[in-house]
C-alpha positions in Angstrom: 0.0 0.0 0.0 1.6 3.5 -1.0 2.1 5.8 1.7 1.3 8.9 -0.6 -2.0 7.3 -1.1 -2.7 6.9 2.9 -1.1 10.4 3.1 -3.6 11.9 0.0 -6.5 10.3 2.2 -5.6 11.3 5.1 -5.3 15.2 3.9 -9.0 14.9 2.3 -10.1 13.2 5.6 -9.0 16.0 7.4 -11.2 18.6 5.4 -14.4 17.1 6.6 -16.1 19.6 8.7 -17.8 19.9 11.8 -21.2 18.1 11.9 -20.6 16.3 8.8 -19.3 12.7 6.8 -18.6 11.3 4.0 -17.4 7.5 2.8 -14.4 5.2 1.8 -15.8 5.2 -1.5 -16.0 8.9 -1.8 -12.8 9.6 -0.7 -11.5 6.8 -3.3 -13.7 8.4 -5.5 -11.7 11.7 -5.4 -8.4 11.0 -5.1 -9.1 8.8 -8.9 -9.4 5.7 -7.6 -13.0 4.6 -7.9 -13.4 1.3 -7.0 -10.7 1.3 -3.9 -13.1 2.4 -1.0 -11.0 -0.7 0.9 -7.8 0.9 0.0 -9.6 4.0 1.9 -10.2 1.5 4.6 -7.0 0.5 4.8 -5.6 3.9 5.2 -8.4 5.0 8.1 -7.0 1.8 10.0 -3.8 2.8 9.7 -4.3 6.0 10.8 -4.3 5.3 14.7 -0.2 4.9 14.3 0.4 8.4 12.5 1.3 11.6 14.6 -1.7 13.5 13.2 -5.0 14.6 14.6 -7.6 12.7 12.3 -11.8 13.3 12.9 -11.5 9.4 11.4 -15.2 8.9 13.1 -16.6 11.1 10.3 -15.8 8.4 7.7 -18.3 6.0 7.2 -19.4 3.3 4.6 -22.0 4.2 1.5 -25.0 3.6 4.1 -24.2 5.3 6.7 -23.3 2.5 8.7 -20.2 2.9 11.2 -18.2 0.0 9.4 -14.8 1.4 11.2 -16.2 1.3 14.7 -13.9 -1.4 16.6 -10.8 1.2 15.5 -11.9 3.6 18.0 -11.0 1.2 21.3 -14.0 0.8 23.7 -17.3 0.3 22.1 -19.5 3.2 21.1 -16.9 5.7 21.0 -17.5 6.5 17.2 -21.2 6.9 18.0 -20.4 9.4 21.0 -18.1 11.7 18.4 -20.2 12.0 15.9 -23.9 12.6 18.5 -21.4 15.5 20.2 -21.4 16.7 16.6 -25.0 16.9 16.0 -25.0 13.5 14.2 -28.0 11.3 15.4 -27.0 7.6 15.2 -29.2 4.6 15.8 -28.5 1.2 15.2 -24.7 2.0 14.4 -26.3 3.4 11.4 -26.3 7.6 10.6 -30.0 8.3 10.5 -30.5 11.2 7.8 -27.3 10.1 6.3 -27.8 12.2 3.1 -28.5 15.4 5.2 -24.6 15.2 6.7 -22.9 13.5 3.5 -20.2 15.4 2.8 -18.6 14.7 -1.1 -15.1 15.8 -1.6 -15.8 15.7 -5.7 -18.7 18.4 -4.9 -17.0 20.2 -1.5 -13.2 20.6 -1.8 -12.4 23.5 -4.9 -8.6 24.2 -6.3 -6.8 21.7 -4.7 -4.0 19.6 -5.5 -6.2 16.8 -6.6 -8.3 18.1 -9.3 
């Protein structure tokens, strides 16, 4: 796995605002490599062993569902960053997900990437 590609995720994960989320596949998406959401996954895993400061709970899978959850330590920590964000979650699951979707391709302008 490239490091330049955790490091390109990792720089588009940290432009994901307050209150909102977005998905592997979106991020993938972005950085041109539609189709490697698990790639993205990869990376977000990873991320616990990096020296940076990472709002990882606001990545999420295409439903909304909080796929990544076990990488936060003790259970329901994921949940409890995104509800003190306004984020309602039931069932592990974003309710509204569309209303807090967040898509780099539509969101970030005159970056690097495009």
């Amino acid at each position: 796995m490239s490091q330049s590609f955790f490091k390109s995720v990792y720089d588009v994960v940290g432009l994901i605002p307050f209150g909102r989320v977005t998905s592997y596949g979106a991020i993938a998406e972005y950085l041109g490599s539609r189709g490697s959401a698990r790639m993205v996954g990869w990376a977000m895993n990873a991320s616990h062993t990096e020296v940076i400061n990472l709002p990882a709970h606001r990545v999420v899978n295409r439903n909304g569902l909080l796929t990544g959850k076990r990488h936060f330590g003790a259970p329901g920590i994921m949940e409890q960053l995104l509800s003190s964000e306004g984020i309602e979650v039931k069932d592990d699951r974003i309710v509204d997900f569309d209303k807090y979707f967040w898509n780099p391709l539509t969101e970030i302008r005159n970056t690097k990437y495009e």
